[in-house]
N, CA and C atoms as an extended XYZ file, in Angstrom:
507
Properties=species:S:1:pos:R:3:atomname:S:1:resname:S:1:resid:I:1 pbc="F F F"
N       -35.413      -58.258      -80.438 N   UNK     1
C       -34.543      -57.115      -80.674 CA  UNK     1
C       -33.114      -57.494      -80.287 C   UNK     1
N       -32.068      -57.157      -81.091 N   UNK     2
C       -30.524      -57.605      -80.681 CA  UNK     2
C       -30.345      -56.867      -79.854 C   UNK     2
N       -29.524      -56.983      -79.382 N   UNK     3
C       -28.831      -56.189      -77.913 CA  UNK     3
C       -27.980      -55.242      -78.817 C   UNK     3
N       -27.122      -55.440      -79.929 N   UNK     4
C       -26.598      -54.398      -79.912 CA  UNK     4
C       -27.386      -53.708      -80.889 C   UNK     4
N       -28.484      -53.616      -81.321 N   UNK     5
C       -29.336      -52.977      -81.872 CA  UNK     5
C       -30.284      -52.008      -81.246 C   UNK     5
N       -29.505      -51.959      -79.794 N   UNK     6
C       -30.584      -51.274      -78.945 CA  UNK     6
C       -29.720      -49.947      -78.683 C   UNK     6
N       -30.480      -49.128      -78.583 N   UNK     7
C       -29.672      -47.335      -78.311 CA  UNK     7
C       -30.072      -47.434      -77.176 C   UNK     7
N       -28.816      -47.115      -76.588 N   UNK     8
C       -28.668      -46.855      -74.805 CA  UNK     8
C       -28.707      -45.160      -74.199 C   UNK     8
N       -29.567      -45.066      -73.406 N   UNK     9
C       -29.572      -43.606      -73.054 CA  UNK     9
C       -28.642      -43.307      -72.162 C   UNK     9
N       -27.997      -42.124      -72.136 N   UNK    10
C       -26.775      -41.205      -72.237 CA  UNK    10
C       -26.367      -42.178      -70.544 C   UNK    10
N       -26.819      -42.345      -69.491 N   UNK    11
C       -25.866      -42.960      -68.350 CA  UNK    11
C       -26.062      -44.407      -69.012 C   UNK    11
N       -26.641      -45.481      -69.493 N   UNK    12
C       -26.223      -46.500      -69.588 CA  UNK    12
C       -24.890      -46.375      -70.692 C   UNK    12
N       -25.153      -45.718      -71.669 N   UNK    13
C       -24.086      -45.468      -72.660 CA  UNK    13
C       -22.991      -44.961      -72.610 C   UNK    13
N       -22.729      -44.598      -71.035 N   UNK    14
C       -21.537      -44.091      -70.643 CA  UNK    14
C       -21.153      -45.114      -69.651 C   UNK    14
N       -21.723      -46.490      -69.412 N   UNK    15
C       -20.988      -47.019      -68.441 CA  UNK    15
C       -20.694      -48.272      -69.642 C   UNK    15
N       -21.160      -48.233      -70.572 N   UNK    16
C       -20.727      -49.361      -71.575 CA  UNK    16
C       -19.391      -48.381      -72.058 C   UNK    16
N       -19.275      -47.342      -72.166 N   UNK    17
C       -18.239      -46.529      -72.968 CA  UNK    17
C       -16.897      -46.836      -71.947 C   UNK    17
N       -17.381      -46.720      -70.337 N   UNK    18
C       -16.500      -46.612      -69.630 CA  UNK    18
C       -15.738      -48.239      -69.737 C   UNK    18
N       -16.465      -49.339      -70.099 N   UNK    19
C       -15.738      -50.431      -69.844 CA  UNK    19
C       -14.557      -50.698      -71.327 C   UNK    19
N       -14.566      -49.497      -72.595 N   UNK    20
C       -13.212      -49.462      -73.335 CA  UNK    20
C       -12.107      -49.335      -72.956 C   UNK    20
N       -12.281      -48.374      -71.944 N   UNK    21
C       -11.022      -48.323      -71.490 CA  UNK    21
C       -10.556      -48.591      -70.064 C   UNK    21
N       -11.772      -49.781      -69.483 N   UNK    22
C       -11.260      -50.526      -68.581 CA  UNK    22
C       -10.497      -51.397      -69.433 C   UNK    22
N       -11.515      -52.313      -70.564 N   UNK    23
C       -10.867      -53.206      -71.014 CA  UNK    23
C        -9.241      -53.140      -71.583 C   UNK    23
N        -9.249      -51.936      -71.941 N   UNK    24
C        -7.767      -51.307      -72.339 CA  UNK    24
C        -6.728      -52.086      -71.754 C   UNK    24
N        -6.532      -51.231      -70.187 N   UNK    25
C        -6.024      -51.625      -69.122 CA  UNK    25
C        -6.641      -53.125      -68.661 C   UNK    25
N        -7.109      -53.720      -68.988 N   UNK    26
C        -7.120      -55.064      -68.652 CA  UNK    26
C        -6.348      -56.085      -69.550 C   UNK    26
N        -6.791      -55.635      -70.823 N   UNK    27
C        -6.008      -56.483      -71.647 CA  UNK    27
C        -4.007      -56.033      -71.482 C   UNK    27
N        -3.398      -55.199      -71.093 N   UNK    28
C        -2.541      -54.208      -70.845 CA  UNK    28
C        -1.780      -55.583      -69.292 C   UNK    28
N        -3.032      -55.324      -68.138 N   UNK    29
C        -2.330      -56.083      -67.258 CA  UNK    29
C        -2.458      -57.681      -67.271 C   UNK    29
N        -3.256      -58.113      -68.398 N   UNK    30
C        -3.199      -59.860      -68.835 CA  UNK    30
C        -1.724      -59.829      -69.789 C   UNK    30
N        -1.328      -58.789      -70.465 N   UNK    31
C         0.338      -59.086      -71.253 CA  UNK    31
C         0.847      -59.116      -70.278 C   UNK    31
N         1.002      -58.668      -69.244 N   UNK    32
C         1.996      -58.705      -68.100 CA  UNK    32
C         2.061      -60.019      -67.755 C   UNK    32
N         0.836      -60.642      -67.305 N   UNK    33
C         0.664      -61.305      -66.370 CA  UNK    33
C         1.223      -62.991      -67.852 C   UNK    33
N         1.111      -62.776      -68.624 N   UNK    34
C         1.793      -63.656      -69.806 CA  UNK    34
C         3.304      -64.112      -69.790 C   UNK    34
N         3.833      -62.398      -69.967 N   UNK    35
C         5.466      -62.085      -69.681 CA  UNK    35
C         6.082      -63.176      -68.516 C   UNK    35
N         5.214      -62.526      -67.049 N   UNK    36
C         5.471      -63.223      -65.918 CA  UNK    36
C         5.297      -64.882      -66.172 C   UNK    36
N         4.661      -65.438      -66.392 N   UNK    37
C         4.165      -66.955      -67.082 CA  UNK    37
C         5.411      -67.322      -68.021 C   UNK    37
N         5.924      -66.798      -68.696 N   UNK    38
C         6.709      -67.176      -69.574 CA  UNK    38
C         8.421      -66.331      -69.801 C   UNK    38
N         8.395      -65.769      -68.605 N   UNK    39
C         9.846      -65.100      -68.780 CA  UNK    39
C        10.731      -66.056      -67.438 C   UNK    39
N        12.025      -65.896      -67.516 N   UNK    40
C        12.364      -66.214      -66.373 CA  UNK    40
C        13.595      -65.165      -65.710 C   UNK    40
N        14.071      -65.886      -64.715 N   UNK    41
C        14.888      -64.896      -64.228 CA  UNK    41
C        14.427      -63.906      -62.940 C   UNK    41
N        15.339      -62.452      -63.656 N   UNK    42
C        14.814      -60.856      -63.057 CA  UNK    42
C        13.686      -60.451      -63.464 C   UNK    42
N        13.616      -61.126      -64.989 N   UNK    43
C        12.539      -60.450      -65.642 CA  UNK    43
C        11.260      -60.504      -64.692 C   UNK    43
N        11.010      -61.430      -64.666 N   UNK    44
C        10.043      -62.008      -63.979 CA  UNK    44
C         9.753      -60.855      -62.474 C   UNK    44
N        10.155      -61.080      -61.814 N   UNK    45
C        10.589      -60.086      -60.520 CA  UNK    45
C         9.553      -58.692      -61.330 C   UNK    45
N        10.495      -58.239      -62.139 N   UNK    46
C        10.462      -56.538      -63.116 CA  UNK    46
C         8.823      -56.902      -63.443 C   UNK    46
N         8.652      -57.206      -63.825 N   UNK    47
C         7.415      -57.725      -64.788 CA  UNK    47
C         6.240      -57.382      -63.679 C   UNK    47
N         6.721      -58.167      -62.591 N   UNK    48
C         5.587      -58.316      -61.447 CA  UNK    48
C         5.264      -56.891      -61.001 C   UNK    48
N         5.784      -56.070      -61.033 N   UNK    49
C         6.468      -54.668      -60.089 CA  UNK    49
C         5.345      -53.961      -61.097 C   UNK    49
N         5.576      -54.185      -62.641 N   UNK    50
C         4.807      -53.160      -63.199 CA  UNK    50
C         2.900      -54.163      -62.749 C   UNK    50
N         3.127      -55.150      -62.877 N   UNK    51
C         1.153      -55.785      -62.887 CA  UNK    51
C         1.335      -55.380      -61.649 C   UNK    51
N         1.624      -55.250      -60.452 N   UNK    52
C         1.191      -55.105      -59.398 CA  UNK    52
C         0.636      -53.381      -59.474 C   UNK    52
N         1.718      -52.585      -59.764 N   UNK    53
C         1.167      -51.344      -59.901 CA  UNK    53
C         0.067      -51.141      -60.960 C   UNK    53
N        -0.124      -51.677      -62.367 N   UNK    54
C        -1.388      -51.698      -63.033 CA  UNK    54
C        -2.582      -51.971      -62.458 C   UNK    54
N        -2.422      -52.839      -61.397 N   UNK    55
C        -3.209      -53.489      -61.588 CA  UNK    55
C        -4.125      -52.826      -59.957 C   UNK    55
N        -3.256      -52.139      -59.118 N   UNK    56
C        -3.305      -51.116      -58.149 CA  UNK    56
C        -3.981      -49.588      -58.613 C   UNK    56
N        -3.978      -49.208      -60.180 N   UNK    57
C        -4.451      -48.446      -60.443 CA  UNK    57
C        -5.969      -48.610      -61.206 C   UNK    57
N        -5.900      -50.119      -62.181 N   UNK    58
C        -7.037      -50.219      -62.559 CA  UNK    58
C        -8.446      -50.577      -61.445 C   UNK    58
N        -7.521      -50.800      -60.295 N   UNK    59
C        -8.874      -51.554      -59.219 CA  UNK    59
C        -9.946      -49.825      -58.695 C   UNK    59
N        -9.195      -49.227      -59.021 N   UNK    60
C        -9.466      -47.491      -58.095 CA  UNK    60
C       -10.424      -47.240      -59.562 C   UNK    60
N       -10.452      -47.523      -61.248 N   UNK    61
C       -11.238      -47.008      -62.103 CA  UNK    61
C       -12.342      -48.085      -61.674 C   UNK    61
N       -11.916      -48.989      -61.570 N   UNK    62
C       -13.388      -50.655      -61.516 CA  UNK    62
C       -13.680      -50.068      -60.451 C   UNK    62
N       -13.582      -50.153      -59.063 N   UNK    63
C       -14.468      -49.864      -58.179 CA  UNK    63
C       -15.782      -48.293      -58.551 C   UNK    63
N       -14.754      -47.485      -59.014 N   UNK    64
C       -15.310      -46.419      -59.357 CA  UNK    64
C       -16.714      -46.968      -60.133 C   UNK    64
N       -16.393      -47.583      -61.309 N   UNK    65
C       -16.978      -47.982      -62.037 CA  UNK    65
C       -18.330      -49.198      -61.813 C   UNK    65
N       -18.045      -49.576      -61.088 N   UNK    66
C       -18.966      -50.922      -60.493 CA  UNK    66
C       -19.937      -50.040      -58.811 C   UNK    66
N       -19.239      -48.807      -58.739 N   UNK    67
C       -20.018      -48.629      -57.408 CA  UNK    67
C       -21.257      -47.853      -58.230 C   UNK    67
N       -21.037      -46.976      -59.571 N   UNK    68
C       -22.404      -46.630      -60.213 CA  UNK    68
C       -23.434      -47.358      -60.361 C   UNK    68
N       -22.638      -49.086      -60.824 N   UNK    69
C       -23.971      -50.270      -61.008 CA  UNK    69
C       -24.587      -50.395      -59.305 C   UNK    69
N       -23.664      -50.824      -59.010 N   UNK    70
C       -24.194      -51.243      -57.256 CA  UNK    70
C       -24.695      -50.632      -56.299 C   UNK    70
N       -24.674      -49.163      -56.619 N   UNK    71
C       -25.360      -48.381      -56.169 CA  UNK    71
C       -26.415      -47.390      -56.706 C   UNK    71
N       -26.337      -47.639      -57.951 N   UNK    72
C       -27.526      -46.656      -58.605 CA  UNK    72
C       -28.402      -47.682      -60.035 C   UNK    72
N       -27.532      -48.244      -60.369 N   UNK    73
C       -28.078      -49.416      -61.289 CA  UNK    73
C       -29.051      -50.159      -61.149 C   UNK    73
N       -28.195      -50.887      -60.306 N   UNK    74
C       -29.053      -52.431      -59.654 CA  UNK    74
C       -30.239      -52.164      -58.614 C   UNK    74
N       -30.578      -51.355      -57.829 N   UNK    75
C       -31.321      -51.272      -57.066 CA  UNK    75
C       -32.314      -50.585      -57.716 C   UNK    75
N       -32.005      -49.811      -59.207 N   UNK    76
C       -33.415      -49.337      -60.043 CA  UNK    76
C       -33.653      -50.489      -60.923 C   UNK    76
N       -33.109      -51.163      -61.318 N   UNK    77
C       -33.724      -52.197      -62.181 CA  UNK    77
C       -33.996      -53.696      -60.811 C   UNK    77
N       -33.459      -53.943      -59.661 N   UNK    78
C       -34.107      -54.344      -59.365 CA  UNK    78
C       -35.758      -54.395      -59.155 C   UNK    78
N       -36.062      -52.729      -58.544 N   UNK    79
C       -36.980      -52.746      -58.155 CA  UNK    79
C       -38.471      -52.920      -59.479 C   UNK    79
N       -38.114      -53.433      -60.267 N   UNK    80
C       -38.643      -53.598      -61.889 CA  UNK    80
C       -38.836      -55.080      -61.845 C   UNK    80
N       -37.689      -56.043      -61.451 N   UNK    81
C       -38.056      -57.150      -61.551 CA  UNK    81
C       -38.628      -58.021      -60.807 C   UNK    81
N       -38.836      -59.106      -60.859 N   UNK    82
C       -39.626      -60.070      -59.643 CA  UNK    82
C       -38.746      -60.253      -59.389 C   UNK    82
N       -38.958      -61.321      -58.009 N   UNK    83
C       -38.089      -61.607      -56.957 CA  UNK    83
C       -37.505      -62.968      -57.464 C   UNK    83
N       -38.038      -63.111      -58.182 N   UNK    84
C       -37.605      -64.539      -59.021 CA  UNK    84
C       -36.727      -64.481      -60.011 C   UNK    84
N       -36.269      -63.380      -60.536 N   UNK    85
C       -35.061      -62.810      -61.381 CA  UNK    85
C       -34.191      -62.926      -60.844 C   UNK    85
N       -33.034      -63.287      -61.502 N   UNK    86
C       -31.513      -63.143      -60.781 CA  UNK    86
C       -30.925      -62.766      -61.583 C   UNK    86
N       -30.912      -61.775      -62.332 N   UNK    87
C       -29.960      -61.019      -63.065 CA  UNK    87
C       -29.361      -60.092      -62.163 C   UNK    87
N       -29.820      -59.499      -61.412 N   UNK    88
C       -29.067      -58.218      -60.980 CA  UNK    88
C       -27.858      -59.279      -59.669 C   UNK    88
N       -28.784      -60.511      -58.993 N   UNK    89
C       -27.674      -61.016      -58.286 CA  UNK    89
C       -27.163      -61.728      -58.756 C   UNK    89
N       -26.588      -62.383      -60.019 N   UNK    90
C       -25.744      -62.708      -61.049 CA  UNK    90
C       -24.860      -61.584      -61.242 C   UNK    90
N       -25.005      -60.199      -61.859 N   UNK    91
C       -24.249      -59.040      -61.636 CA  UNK    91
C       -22.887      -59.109      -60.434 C   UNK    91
N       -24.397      -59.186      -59.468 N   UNK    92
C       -23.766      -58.685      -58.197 CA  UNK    92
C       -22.461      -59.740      -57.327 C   UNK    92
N       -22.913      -60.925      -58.200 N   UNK    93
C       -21.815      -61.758      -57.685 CA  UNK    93
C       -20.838      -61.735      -58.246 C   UNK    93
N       -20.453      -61.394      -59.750 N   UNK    94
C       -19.576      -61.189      -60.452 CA  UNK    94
C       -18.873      -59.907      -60.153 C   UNK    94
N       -19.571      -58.861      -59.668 N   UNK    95
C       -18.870      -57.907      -58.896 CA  UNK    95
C       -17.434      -58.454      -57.681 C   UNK    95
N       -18.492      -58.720      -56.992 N   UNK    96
C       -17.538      -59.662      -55.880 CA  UNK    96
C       -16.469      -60.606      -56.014 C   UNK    96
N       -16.664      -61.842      -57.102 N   UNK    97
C       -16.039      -62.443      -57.207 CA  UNK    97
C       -14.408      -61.758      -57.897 C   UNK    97
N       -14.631      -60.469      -58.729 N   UNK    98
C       -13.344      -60.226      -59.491 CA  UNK    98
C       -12.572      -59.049      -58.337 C   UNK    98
N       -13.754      -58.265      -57.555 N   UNK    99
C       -13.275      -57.966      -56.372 CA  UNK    99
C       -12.415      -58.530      -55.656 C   UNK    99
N       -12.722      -59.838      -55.323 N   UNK   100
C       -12.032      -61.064      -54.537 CA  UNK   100
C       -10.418      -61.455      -55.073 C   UNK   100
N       -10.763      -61.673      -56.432 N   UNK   101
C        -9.271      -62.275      -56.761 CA  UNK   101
C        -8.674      -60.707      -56.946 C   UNK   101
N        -9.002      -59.456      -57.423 N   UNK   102
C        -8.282      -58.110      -57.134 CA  UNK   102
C        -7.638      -58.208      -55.599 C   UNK   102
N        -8.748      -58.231      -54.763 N   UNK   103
C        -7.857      -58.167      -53.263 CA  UNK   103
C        -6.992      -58.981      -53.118 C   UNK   103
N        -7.077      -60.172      -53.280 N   UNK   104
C        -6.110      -61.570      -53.404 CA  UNK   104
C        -4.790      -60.995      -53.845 C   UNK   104
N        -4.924      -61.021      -55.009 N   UNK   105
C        -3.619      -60.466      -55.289 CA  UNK   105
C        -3.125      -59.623      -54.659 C   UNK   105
N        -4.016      -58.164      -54.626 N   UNK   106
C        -2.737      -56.989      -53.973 CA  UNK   106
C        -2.256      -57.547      -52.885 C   UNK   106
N        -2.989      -57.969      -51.697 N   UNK   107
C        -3.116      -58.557      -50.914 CA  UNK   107
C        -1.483      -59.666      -50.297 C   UNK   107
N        -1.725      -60.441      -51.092 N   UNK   108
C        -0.206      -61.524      -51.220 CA  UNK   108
C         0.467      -60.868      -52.066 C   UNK   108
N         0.445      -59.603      -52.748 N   UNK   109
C         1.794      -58.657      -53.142 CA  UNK   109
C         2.720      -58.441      -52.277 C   UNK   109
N         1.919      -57.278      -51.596 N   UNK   110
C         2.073      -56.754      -50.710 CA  UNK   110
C         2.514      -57.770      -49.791 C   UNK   110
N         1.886      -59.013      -49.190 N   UNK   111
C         2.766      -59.817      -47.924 CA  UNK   111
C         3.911      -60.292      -48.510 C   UNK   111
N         4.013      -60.300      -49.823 N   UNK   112
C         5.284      -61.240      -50.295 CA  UNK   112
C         6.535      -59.732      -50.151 C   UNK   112
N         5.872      -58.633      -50.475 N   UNK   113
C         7.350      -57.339      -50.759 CA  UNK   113
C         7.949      -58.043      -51.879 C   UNK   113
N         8.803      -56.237      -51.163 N   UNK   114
C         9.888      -56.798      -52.476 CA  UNK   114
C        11.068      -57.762      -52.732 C   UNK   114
N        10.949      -58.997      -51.817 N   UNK   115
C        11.531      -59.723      -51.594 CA  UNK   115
C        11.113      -61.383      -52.033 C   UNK   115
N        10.122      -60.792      -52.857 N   UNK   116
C         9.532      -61.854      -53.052 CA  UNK   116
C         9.681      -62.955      -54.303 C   UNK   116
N         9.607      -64.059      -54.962 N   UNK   117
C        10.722      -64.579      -55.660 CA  UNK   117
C        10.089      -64.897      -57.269 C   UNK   117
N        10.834      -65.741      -58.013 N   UNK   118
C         9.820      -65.846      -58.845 CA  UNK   118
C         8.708      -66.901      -58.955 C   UNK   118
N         8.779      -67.719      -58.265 N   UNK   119
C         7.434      -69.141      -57.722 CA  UNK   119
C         6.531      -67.980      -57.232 C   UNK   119
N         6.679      -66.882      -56.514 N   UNK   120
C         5.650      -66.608      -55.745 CA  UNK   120
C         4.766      -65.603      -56.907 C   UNK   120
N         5.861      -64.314      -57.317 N   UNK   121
C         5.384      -63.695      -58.194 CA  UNK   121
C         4.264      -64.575      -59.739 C   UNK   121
N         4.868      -65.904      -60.129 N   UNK   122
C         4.147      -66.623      -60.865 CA  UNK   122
C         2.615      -66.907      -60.200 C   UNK   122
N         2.858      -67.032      -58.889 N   UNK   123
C         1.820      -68.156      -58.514 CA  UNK   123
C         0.295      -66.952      -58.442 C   UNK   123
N         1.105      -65.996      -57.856 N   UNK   124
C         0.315      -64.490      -57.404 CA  UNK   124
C        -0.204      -64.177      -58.534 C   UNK   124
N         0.684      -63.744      -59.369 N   UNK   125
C        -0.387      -63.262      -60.880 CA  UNK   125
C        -1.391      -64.096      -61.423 C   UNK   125
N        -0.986      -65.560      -60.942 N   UNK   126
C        -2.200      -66.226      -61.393 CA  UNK   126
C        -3.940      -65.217      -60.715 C   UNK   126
N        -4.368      -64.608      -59.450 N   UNK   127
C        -5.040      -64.144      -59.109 CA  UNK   127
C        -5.731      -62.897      -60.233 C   UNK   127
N        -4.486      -62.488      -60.847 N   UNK   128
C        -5.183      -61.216      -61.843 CA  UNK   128
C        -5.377      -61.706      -63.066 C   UNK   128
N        -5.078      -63.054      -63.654 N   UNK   129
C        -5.496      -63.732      -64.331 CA  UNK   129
C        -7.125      -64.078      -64.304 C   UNK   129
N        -7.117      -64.577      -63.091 N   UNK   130
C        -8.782      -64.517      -62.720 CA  UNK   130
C        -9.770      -63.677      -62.666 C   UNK   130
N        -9.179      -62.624      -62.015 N   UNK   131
C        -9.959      -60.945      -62.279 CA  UNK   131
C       -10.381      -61.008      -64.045 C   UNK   131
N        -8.855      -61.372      -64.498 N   UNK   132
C        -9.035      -60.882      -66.049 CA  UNK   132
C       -10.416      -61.553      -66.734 C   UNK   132
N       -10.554      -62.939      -66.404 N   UNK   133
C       -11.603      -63.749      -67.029 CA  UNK   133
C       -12.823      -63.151      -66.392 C   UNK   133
N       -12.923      -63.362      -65.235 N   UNK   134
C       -14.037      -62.719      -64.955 CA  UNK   134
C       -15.056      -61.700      -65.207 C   UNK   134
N       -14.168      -60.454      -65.023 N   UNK   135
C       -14.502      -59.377      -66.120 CA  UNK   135
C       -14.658      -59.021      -67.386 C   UNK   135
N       -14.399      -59.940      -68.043 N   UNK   136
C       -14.567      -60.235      -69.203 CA  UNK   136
C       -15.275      -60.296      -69.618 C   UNK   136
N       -16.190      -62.181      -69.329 N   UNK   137
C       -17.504      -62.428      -69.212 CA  UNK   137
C       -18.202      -61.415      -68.838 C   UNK   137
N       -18.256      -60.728      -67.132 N   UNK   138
C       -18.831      -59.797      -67.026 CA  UNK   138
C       -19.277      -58.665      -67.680 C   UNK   138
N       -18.617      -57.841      -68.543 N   UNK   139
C       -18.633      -56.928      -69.020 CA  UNK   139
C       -19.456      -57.085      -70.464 C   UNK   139
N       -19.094      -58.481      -71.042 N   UNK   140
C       -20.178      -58.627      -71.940 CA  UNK   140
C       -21.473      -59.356      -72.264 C   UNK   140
N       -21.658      -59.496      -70.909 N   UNK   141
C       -22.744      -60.292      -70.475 CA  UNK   141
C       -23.642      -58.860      -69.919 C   UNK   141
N       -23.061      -57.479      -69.303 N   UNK   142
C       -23.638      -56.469      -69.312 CA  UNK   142
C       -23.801      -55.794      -70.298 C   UNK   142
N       -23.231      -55.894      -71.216 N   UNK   143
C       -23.398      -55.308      -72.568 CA  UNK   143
C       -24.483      -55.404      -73.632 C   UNK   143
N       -24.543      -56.988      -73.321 N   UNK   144
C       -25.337      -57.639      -74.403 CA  UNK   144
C       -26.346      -58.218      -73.498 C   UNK   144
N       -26.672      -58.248      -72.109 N   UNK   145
C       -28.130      -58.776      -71.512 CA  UNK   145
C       -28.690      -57.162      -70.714 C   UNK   145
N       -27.320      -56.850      -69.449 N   UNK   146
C       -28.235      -56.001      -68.666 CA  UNK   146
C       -28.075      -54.479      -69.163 C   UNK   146
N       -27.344      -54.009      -69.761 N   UNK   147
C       -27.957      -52.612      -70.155 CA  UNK   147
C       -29.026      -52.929      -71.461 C   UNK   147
N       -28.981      -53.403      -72.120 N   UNK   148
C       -30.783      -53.555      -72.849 CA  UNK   148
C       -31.175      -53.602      -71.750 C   UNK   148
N       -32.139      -54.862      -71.095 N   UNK   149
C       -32.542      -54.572      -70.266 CA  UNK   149
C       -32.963      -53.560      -69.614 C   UNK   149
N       -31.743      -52.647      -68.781 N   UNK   150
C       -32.314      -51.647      -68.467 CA  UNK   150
C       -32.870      -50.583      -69.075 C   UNK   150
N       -32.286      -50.281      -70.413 N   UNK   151
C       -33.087      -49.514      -71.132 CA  UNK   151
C       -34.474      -49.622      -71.550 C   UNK   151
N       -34.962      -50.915      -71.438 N   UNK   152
C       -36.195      -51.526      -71.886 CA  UNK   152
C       -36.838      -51.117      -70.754 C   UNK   152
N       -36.532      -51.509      -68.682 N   UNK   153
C       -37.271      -51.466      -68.421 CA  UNK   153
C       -37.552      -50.389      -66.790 C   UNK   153
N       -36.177      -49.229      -67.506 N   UNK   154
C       -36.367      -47.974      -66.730 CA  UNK   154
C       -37.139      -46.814      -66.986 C   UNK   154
N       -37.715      -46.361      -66.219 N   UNK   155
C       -38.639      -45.480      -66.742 CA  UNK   155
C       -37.548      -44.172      -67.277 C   UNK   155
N       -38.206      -43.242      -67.847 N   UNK   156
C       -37.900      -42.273      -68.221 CA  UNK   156
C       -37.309      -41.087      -67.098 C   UNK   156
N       -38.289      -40.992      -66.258 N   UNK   157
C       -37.281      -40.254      -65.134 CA  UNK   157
C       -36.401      -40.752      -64.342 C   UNK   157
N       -36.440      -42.316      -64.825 N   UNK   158
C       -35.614      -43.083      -63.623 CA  UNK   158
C       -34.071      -42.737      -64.477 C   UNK   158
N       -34.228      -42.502      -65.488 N   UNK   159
C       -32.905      -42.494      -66.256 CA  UNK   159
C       -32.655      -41.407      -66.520 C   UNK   159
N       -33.745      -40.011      -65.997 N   UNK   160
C       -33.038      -38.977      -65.777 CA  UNK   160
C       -32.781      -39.337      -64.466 C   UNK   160
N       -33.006      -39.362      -63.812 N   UNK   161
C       -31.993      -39.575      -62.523 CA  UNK   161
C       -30.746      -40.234      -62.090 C   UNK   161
N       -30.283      -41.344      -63.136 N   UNK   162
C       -29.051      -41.793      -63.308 CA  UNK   162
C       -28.445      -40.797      -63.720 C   UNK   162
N       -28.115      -40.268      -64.724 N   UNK   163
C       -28.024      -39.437      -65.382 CA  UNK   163
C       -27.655      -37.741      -64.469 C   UNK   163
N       -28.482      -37.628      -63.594 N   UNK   164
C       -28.006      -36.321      -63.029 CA  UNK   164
C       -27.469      -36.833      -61.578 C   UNK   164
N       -27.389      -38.274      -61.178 N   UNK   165
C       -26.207      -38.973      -60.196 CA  UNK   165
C       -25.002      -38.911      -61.050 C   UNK   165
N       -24.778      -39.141      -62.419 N   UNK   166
C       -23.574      -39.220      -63.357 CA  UNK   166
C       -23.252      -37.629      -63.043 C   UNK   166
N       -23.817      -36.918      -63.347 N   UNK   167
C       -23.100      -35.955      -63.383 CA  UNK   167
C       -22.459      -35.029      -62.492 C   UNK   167
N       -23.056      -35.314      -61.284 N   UNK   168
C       -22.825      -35.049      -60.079 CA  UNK   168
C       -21.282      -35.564      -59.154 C   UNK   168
N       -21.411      -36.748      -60.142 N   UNK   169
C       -19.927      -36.880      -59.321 CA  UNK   169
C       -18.647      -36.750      -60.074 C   UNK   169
C-alpha cells in the first residue's frame, strides 16, 4: 500500500496538515538565512534581526507541534511495536536533534546582541540552516513512513483518544 494512498484519521491528518504551514515558515526562514549567506554589509545585520525573530516564533508552533508526537503519538504506537523497532526512536532523535540546532542558534543570538557583526550573524544562521534540513527529512519521513504506520497499527479507540487529547487543547 503507498503511503500516500493511505487515509489518515482526523488527529493523524491534522498533524500532517499542521506541518504546511510549518513548512511555510520554514521555507520563509531558509530565504533569510540565503539573503544573510549572500548579502553583505547592513543588510546582513537587518536580515539576521528578521531570522532571529522568525525563527523565535516558528520554534513556539514546532514545539507545540512535536509535543503532540512525543507525548501522545509515540508512546501509543510505541506500545504496538517490539522492542526491536526503532522508528519511534529515530522520530525521537530527530526531534532533538532540530531542537538542538533551534536552541543553538537562539542561544548565540542572543549572546552575540545587537552588537553583533556580520562573521557572526553568517556563522549563527548557519545553525537554522540545520534545523531547516533536518526537518525536512523529518517531516517527510513522517509523512510517508510513520503516520501510515500509525494508522495501520492504532486501534480504533486509541485514535479516538488522540483525537479528544486534540481537541482538548
Amino acid at each position: 500500500m503507498e503511503a500516500s494512498n493511505v487515509v489518515l484519521s482526523a488527529p493523524l491528518q491534522q498533524l500532517k496538515d499542521e506541518h504546511v504551514s510549518l513548512r511555510e515558515e520554514m521555507n520563509l526562514f531558509y530565504e533569510i538565512t540565503e539573503e544573510i549567506e549572500f548579502e553583505s554589509g547592513p543588510a546582513v545585520i537587518q536580515e539576521f534581526a528578521r531570522l532571529y525573530e522568525q525563527i523565535s516564533v516558528f520554534h513556539v508552533k514546532l514545539n507545540t507541534h512535536s509535543n503532540k508526537e512525543d507525548d501522545w503519538l509515540f508512546p501509543m504506537m510505541a506500545s504496538h511495536l517490539g522492542e526491536n523497532d526503532k522508528t519511534i526512536e529515530v522520530m525521537e532523535f530527530e526531534h532533538e536533534k532540530a531542537e538542538q540546532h533551534i536552541r543553538v542558534f537562539l542561544t548565540e543570538a542572543e549572546q552575540a546582541g545587537p552588537a553583533i557583526n556580520i562573521d557572526e550573524a553568517q556563522a549563527i544562521a548557519v545553525y537554522a540552516v540545520q534545523a531547516y534540513a533536518t526537518l525536512f527529512q523529518h517531516f517527510d519521513r513522517e509523512e510517508k513512513v510513520l503516520f501510515p504506520l500509525a494508522e495501520e497499527i492504532l486501534s480504533v479507540g486509541e485514535k479516538e483518544e488522540f483525537e479528544r487529547r486534540f481537541q482538548a487543547c
